[in-house]
C-alpha positions in Angstrom: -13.4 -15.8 -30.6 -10.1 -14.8 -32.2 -10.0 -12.1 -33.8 -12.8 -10.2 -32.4 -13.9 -7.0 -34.4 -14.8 -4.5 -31.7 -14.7 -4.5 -28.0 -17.8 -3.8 -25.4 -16.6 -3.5 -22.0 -18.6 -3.2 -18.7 -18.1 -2.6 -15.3 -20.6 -3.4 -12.4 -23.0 -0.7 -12.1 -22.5 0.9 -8.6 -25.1 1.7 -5.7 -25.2 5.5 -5.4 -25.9 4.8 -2.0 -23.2 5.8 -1.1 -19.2 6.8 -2.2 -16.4 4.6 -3.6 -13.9 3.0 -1.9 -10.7 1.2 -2.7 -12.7 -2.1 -2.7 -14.4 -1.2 -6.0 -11.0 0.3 -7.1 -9.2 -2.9 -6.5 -12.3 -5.7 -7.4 -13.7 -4.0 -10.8 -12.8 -0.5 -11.9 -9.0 -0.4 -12.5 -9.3 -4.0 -13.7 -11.7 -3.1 -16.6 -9.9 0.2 -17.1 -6.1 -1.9 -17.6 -8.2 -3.8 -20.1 -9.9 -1.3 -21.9 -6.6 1.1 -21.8 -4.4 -1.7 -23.1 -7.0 -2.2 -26.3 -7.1 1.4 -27.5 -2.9 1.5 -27.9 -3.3 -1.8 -29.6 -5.5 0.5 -32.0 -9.0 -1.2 -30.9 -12.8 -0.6 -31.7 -13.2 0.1 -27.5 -16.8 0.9 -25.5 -16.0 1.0 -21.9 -19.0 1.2 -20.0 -20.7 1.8 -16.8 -23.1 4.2 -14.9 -24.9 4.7 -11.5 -27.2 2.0 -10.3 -30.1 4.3 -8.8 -33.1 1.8 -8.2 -33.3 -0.9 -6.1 -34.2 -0.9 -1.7 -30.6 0.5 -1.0 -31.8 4.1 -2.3 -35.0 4.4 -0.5 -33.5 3.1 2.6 -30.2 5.6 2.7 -33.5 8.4 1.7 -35.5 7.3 4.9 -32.4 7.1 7.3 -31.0 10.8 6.0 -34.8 11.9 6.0 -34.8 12.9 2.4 -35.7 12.1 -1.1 -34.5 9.3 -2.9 -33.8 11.6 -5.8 -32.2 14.0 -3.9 -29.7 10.7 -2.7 -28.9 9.6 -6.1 -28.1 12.9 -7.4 -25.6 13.3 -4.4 -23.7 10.4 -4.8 -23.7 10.1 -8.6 -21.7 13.0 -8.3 -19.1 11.8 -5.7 -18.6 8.6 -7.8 -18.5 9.9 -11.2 -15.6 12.5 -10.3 -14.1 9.8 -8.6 -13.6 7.7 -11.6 -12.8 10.7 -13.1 -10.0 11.4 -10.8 -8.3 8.3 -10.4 -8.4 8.3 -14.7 -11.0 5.2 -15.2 -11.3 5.9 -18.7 -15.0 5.2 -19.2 -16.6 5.9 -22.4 -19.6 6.5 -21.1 -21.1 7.1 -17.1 -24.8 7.2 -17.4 -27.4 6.6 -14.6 -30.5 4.5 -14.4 -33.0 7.0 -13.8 -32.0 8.6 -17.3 -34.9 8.4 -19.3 -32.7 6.5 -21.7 -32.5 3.7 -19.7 -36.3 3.7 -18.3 -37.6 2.9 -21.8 -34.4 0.6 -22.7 -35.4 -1.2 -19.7 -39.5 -1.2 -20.0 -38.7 -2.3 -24.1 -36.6 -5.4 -23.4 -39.0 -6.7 -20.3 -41.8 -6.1 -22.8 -39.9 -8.2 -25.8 -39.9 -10.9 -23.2 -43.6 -10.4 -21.4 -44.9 -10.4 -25.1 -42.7 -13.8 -25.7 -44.5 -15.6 -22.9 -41.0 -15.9 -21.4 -42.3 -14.9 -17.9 -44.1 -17.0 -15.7 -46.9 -14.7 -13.9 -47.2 -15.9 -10.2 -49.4 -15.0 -6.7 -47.2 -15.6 -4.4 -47.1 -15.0 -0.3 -44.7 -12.0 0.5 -43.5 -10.5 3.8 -45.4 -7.6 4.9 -44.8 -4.8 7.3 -48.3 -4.0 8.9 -47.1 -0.6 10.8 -45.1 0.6 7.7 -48.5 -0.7 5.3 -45.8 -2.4 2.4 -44.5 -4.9 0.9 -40.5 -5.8 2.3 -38.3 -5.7 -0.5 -35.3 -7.9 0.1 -32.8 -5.1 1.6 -36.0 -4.6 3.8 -36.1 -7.9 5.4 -33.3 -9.0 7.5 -32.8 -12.1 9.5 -30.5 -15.1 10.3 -29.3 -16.3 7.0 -30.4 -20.2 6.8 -27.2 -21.6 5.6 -24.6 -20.4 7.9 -26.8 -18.8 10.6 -25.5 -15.3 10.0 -28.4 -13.6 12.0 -27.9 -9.9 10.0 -28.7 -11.5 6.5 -30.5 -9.4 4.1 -33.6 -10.7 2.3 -31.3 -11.7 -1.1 -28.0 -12.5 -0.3 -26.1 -13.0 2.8 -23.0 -11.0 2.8 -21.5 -13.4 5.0 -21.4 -16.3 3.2 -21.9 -15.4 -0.3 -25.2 -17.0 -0.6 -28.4 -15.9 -2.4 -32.0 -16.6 -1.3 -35.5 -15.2 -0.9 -36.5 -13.1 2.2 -39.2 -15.9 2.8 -36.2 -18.3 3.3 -35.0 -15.9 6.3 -35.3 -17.8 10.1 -36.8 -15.1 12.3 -37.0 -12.4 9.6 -37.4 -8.6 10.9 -38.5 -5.4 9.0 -35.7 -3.2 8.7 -38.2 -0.7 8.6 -39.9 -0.7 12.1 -38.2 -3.6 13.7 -41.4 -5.6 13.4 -42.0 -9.1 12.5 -43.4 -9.1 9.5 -46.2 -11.2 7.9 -47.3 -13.0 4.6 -49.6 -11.5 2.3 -51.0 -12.6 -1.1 -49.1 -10.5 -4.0 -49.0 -11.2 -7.4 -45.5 -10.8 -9.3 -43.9 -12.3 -13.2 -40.9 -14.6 -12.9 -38.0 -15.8 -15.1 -38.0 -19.5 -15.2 -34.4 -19.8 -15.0 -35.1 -23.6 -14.9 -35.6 -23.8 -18.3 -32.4 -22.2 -19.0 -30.3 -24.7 -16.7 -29.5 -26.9 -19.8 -28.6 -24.4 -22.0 -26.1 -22.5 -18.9 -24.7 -25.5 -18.1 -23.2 -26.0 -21.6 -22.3 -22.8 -22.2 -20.7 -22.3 -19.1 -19.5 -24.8 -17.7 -18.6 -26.7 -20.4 -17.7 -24.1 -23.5 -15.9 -21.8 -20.7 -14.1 -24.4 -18.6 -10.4 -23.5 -19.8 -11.1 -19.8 -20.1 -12.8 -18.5 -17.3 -11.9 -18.1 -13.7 -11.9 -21.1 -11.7 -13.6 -19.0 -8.7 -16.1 -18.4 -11.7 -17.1 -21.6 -12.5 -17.0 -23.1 -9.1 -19.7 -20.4 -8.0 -22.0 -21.3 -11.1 -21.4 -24.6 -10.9 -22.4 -24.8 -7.4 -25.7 -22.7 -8.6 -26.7 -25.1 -11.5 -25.9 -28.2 -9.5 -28.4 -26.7 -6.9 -31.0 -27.0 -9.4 -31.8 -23.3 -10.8 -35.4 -22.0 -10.2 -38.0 -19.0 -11.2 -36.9 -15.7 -10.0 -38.8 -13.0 -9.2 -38.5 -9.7 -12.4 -40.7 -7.4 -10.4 -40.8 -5.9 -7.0 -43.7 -4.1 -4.5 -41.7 -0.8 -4.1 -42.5 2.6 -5.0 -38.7 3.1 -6.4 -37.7 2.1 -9.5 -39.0 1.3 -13.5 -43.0 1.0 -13.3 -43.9 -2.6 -15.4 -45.2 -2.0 -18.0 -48.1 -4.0 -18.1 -52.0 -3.6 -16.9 -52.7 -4.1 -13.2 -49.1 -3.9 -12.2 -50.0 -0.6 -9.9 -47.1 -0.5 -7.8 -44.6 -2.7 -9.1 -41.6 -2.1 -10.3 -38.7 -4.5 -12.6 -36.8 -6.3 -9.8 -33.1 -3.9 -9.3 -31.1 -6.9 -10.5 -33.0 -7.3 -14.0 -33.0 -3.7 -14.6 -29.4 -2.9 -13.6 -27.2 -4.9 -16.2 -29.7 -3.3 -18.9 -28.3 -0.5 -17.7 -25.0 -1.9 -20.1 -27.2 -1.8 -23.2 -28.9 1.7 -22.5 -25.3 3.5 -21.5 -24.0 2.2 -24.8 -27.1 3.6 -26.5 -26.2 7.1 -25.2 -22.8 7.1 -26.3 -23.3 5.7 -29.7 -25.8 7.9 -30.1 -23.2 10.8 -28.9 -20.4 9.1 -31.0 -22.1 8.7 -34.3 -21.9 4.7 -33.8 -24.8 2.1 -34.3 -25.2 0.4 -30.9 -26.5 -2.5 -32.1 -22.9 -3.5 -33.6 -21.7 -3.9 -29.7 -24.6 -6.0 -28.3 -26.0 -7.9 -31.5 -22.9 -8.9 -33.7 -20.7 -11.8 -33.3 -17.8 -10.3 -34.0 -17.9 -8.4 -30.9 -16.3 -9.2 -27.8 -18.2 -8.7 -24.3 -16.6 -9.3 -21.2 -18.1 -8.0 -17.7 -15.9 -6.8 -15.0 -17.9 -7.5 -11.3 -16.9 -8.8 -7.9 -17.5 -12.0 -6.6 -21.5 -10.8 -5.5 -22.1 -10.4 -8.4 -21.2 -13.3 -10.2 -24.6 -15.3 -10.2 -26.5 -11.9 -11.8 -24.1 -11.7 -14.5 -23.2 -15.4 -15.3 -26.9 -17.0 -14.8 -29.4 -14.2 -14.9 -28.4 -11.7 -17.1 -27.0 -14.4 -19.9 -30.5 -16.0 -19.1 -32.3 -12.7 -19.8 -30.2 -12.0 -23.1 -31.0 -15.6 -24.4 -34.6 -15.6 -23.7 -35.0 -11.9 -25.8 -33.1 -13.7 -28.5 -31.2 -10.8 -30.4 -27.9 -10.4 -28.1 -24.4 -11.8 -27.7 -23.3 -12.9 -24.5 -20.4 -12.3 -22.3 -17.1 -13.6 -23.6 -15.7 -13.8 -20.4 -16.5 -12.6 -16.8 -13.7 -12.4 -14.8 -14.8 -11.8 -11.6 -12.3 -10.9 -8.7 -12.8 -11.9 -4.9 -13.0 -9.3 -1.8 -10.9 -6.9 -0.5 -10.2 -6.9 2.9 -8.7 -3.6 4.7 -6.2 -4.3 7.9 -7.2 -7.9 8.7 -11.0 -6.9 8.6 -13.8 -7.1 5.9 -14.4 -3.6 4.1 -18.1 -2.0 5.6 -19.4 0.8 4.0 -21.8 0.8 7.3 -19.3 0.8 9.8 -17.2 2.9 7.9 -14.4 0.6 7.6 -13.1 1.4 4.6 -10.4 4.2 2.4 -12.8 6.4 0.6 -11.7 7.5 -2.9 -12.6 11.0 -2.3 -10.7 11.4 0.9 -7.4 9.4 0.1 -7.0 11.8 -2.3 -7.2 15.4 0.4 -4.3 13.0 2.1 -2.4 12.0 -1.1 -2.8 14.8 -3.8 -1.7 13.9 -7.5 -1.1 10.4 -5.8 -3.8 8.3 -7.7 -1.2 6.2 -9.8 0.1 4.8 -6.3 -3.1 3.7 -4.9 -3.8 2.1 -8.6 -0.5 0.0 -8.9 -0.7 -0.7 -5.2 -4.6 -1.9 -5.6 -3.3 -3.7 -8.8 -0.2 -5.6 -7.3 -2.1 -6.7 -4.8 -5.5 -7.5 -6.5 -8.0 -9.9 -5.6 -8.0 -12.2 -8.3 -7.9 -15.6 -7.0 -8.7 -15.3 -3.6 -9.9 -12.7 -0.7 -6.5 -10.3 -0.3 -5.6 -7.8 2.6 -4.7 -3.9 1.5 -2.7 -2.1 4.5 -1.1 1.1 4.6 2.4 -0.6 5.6 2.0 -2.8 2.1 1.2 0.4 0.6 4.2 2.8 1.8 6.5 0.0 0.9 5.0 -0.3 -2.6 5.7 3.3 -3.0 9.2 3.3 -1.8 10.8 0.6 -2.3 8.6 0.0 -6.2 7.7 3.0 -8.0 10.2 5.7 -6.4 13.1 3.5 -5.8 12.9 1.2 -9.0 10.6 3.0 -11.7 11.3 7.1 -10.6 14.9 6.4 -10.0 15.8 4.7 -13.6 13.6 7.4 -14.8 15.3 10.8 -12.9 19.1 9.4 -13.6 18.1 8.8 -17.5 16.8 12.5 -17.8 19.1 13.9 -15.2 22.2 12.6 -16.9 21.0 13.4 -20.7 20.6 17.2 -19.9 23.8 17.2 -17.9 25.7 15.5 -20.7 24.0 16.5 -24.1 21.7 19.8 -23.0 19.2 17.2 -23.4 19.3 16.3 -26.4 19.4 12.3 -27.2 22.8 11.1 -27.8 23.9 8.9 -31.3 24.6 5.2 -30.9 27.8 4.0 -31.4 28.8 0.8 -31.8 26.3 -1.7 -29.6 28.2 -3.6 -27.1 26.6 -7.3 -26.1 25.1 -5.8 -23.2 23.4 -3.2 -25.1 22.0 -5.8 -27.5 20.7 -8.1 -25.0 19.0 -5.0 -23.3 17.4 -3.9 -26.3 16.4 -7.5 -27.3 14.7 -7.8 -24.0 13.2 -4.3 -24.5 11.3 -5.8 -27.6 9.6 -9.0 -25.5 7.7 -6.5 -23.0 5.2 -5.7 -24.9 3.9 -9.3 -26.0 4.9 -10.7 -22.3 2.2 -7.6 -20.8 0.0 -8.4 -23.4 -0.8 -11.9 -22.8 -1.1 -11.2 -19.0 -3.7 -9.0 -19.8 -5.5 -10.6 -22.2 -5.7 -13.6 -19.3 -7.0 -11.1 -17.0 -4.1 -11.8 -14.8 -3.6 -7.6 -14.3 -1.3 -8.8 -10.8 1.1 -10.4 -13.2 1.1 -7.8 -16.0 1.4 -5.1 -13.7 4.7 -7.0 -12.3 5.9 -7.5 -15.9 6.0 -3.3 -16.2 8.0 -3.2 -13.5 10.6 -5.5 -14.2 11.0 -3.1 -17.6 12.0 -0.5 -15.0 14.1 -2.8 -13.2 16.0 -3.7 -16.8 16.8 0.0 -16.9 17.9 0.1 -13.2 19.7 -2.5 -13.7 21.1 -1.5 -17.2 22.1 2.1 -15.7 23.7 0.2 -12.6 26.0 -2.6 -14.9 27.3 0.1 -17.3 27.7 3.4 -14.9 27.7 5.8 -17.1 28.7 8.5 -15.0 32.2 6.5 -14.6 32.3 5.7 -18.5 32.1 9.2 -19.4 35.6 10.5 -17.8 37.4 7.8 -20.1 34.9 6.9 -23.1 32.7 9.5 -24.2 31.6 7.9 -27.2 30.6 4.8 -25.4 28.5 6.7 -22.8 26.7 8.5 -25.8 25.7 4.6 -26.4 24.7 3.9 -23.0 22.3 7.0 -22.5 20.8 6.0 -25.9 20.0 2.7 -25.2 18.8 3.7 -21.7 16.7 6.7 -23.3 14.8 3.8 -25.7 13.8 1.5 -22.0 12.4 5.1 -20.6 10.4 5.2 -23.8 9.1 2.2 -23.5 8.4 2.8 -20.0 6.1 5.6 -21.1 4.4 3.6 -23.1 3.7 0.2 -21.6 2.8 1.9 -18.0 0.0 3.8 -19.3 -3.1 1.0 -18.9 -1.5 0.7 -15.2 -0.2 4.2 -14.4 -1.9 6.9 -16.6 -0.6 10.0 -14.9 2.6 8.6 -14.6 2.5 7.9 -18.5 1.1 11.0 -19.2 4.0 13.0 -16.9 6.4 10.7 -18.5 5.6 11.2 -21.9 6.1 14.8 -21.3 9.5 14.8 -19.5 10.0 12.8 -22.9 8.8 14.9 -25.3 6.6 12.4 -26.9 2.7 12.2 -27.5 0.4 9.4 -27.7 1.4 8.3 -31.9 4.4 6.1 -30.4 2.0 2.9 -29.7 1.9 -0.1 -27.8 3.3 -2.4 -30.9 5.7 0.2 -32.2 8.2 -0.9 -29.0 8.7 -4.6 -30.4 8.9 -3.4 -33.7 10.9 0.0 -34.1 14.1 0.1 -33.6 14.2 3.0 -32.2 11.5 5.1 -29.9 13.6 8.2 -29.4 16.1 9.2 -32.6 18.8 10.9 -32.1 18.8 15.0 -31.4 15.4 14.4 -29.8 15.0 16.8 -27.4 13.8 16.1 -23.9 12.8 18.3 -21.0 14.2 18.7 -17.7 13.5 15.6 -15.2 10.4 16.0 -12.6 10.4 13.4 -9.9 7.0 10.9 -10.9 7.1 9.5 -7.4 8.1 10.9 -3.8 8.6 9.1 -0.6 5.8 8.7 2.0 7.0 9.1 5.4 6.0 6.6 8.5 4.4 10.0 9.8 1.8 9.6 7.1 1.0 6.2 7.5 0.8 6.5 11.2 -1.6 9.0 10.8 -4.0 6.7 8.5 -3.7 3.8 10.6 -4.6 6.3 13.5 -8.0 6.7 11.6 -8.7 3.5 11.2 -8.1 2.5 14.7 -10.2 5.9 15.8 -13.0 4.3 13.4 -12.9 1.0 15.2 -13.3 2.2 18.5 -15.7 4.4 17.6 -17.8 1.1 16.1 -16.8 -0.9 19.3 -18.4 1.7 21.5 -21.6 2.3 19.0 -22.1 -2.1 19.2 -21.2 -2.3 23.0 -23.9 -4.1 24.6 -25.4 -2.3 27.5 -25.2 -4.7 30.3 -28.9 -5.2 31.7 -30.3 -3.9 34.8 -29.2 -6.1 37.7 -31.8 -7.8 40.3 -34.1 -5.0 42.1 -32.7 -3.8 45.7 -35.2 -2.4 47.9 -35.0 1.4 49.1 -33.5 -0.2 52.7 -30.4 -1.7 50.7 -29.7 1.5 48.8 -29.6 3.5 52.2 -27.0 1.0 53.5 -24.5 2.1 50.9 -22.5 5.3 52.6 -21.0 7.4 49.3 -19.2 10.8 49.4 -17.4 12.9 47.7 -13.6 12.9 48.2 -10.5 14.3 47.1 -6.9 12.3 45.6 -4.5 13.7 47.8 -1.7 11.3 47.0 -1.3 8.2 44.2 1.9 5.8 43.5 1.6 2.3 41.7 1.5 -0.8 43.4 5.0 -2.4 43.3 4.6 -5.4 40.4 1.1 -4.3 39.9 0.1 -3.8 36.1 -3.5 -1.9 36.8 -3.1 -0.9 40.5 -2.6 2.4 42.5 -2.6 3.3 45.8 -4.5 6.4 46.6 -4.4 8.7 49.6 -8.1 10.3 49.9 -9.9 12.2 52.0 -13.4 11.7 52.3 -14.2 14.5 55.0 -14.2 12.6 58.0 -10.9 11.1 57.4 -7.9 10.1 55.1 -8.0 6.8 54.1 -5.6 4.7 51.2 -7.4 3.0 48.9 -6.0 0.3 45.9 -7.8 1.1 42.7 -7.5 -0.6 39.6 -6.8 2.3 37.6 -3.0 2.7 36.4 -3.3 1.5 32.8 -6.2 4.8 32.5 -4.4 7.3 34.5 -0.6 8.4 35.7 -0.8 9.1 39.3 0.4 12.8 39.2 -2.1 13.5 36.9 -4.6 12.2 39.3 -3.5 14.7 42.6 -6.7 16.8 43.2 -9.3 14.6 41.6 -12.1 14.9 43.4 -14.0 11.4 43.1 -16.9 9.3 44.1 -15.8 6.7 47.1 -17.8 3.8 48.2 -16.8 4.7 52.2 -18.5 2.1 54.2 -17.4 -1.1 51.8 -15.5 -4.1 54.1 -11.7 -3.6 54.4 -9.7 -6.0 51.9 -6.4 -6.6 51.6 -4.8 -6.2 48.0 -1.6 -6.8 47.3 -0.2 -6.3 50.7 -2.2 -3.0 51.3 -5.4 -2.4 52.8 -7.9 -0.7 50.9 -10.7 0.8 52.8 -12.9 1.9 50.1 -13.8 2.1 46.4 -13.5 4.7 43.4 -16.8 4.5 41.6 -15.6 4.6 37.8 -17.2 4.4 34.3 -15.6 3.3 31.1 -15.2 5.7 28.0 -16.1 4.9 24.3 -12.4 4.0 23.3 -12.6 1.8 26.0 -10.4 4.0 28.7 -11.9 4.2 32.9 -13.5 7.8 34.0 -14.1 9.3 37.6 -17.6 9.2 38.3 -17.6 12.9 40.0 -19.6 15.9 40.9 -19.9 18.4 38.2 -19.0 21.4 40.0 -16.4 21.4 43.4 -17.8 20.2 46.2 -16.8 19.6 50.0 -15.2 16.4 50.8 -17.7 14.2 52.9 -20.6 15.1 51.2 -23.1 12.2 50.4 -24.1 11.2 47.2 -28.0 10.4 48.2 
């Protein structure tokens, strides 16, 4: 499509299951908002959409391990994600939810178009069943060892390890995550979308009328799909959560999360057209529109196989343009988990960076996922920060604003005469839009976001070649030239940072007194962005350092969180063999007191302990040092194995044994009495 009329853009749905995190960030939401951000200055026809995905087995599960109400779930965290997107500026034009009413009969109308159609293919089919719990297992409620890479935590859908969808049946030794029970089959009857019948029509559209457009890590993920030879898939569920279908004897059943989720597109537009004044139809039923989905990589089979598959069976929709999927992002070396709580939450990166949103965005965005899995660390991060947006963008900035109100009372000084340098700034001024552009417009939002900052670095670079502040004791007319031509880059900047750094724009824009008429085309093709006598305001740093104290402290989180995970998944080591009474009474264990410790010379773990155990003082080596300095140690009363054989280690002989227990982060503790007690009494 070429010149498309209007725009409909969407962005995955997410689980309100639980918050957002800076995997979303990264993988769908700043990606679609660079997009949609960029169209509106270009003077668009822009629907950016999106909502909270509230059905599906993720709700009911997070309800029955919180011991509440799925409603009382969704509302929760359909408020913690929608003022996150609200905070870090994702510019929807419409958040709705699924459990809107809206959205119920959107959905129950469009499986109905098909039911009626004979598009579905009604089955009886053997499903897993929990006895105990009386139900059906929906997918999330089956897990088991995945049968293609022998992941043995797969869910009943989709293994998160490896990426790869399948039934629960399909699972080898599936549990309930219910009760912990095997489950067994039972006879239920459910409606199916033959996606065989679409595989001819996919693999044309796809693979062959999108192989020079769409993302390599895209097609390969279809491909592999339709070369696997596509097959029916299940529209409804047994669950008691979610849209009833609506159809006789389908008691309940509801539609199947993942066919009545991207609906959820079509019946968020509805809202806001219906808000707007607009006719919804024109963004979902004319071909002059342009659709393009923004997802992660799990979600590449529902939106490039299923969804298109459901749109061309009901017959009256466009499909996606283009689906540009990004891959994972990984946190410090390891894979984000919402479960083990491995991950930066929106919500609380903002109560440790205030008014900081715009760092987290261009550091999400320079470092986005878009080919491959990529790593996000707090390290990357600071340097970003410094040595990018405070030391490049805020500094060309602060000396532009700092100088004109020193010099001219802020008020934009007259060109002169332009010098070579000043045309060749001004001349590459005027290629930044269209270079940006076509970045975006490939999706390649890494690249763009580069692009901006080398506008910044022209300035920098600009300011630092012609040094003003030396011109002006000798040439005052030429330094009225200079801050001009400098003025027009920071103008730009305001402008052509905005899909990337909105707050920063916004802040910008107001240091410069400018609103939001300069556009996104008027910097290749005015002349001039500031005029001369403009008046701008006094300079406000956009960016401040972060010190190594701040970082430290969120790396200390994260390592606190893993530590805490290592100690929740420690296996407990199982009971040894059984002793008889006779062999416990053989063991002689008292209660004694540290009188003395030292290390061990060349000894990493060792001290040598001085102890007395009531009948006498004896030394004993203890492997203890990398848990405990000795003088913190003097006093201790401990737990001593007395009557253990004499050893020699390292030179000493240790005539005993310090009965220890590890900590959760991993650390040794004194098994002891919990009150003071005479040395030489028997533990029995």
């Amino acid at each position: 499509m070429s010149t498309p009329k209007r725009y409909t853009i969407t962005a995955a749905l997410p689980y309100t299951n639980g918050p957002i995190h800076i995997g979303h960030l990264a993988g769908v939401y700043v990606p679609g908002d660079i997009y949609a951000r960029y169209l509106r200055q270009r003077g668009k026809d822009v629907t950016y959409i999106c909502g909270s995905d509230e059905h599906g087995v993720a709700i009911p599960m997070r309800a029955k391990k919180e011991g509440v109400t799925p409603q009382t779930i969704i509302d929760k965290y359909n408020g913690i994600i929608k003022q996150s997107f609200e905070d870090f500026g994702i510019s929807f034009d419409n958040y709705s939810r699924t459990s809107a009413e809206i959205h119920h009969k959107t959905a129950s109308d469009f499986f109905t178009k098909l039911y009626n159609d004979g598009e579905f293919i009604e089955e009886v089919t053997q499903q897993l069943y929990d006895e105990e719990a009386n139900q059906f297992l929906a997918d999330r409620f089956v897990i088991g060892t995945c049968p293609k890479c022998g992941n043995e935590e797969s869910y009943g859908d989709q293994c998160e390890k490896c990426g790869t969808s399948h039934n629960a049946t399909d699972l080898i030794n599936p549990k309930s995550a219910i009760t912990g029970n095997v489950p067994t089959l039972k006879e239920t009857k459910h409606w199916f979308l033959p996606l065989d019948k679409h595989e001819a029509f996919l693999r044309e559209w796809i693979l062959e009328g999108h192989k020079n457009d769409w993302k390599p890590n895209v097609l390969g993920q279809v491909k592999s799909w339709i070369d696997d030879g596509l097959r029916p898939r299940a529209v409804t569920r047994d669950l008691d959560w979610g849209i009833p279908v609506p159809v006789e004897n389908a008691d309940g059943k509801v539609l199947y999360v993942w066919f009545d989720a991207p609906i959820g597109y079509i019946s968020s537009t509805k809202e806001w057209a219906e808000r707007e004044g607009k006719n919804w139809e024109d963004y979902w039923k004319k071909d002059d529109t342009k659709l393009v989905h923004f997802i992660g990589k799990d979600n590449i089979v529902f939106h490039c196989i299923i969804f298109p598959a459901m749109l061309k069976a009901h017959g009256d929709y466009i499909l996606p343009e283009n689906v540009p999927a990004n891959e994972f992002l990984n946190l410090e070396g390891n894979k984000l988990s919402t479960s083990k709580n491995w991950a930066v939450w929106l919500h609380e990166y903002l109560e440790d960076f205030p008014n900081q949103q715009d760092v987290l965005r261009y550091t999400l965005t320079a470092n986005a996922p878009e080919n491959k899995d990529n790593d996000f660390t707090w390290k990357d991060f600071q340097a970003k920060n410094n040595n990018e947006l405070v030391a490049i963008f805020g500094n060309f900035i602060n000396r532009v604003v700092v100088l004109t109100n020193k010099y001219y009372n802020g008020l934009v000084p007259a060109a002169g005469e332009l010098s070579e340098e000043d045309e060749n700034a001004l001349e590459q001024l005027k290629q930044f839009p269209d270079v940006i552009a076509k970045s975006i417009e490939r999706y390649r939002f890494r690249e763009a976001s580069q692009e901006m900052m080398n506008l910044a670095r022209l300035g920098n670079k600009y300011l630092a070649d012609e040094e003003p502040w030396k011109v002006i004791k000798e040439d005052e007319a030429r330094t009225k030239t200079i801050m001009n031509v400098a003025l027009q880059i920071a103008a730009a900047l305001a402008v052509l940072s905005e899909p990337f750094l909105p707050f920063t724009s916004t802040k910008l824009k107001s240091i410069l007194n400018i609103d939001n008429s300069l556009a996104w085309n008027d910097v290749a093709e005015k002349d001039v962005l500031l005029a001369e006598n403009h008046q701008v305001n006094k300079a406000e740093l956009l960016f401040s350092k972060i010190e190594d104290t701040t970082i430290q402290a969120q790396l200390d989180k994260l390592e606190a969180t893993k530590k805490a995970n290592e100690a929740e998944n420690k296996i407990v080591e199982p009971q040894k063999d059984t002793i008889e009474f006779d062999d416990f009474t053989k063991m002689d264990m008292r209660v004694g007191t540290i009188l003395e410790a030292e290390k061990v010379a060349k000894a990493k773990k060792l001290l040598k302990l001085k102890v007395d155990v009531g009948m006498d003082v004896r030394t004993i080596v203890s492997g203890i040092a990398e848990s405990f300095k000795p003088e913190d140690i003097i006093g201790q009363q401990v737990t001593v194995l007395c009557n253990l054989a004499p050893r020699k280690i390292r030179g000493v002989e240790s005539q005993g044994m310090i009965l220890m227990t590890d900590t959760p982060d991993g650390k040794l503790a004194f098994v002891q009495p919990s009150e003071k007690v005479k040395n030489g009494e028997f533990i029995a």
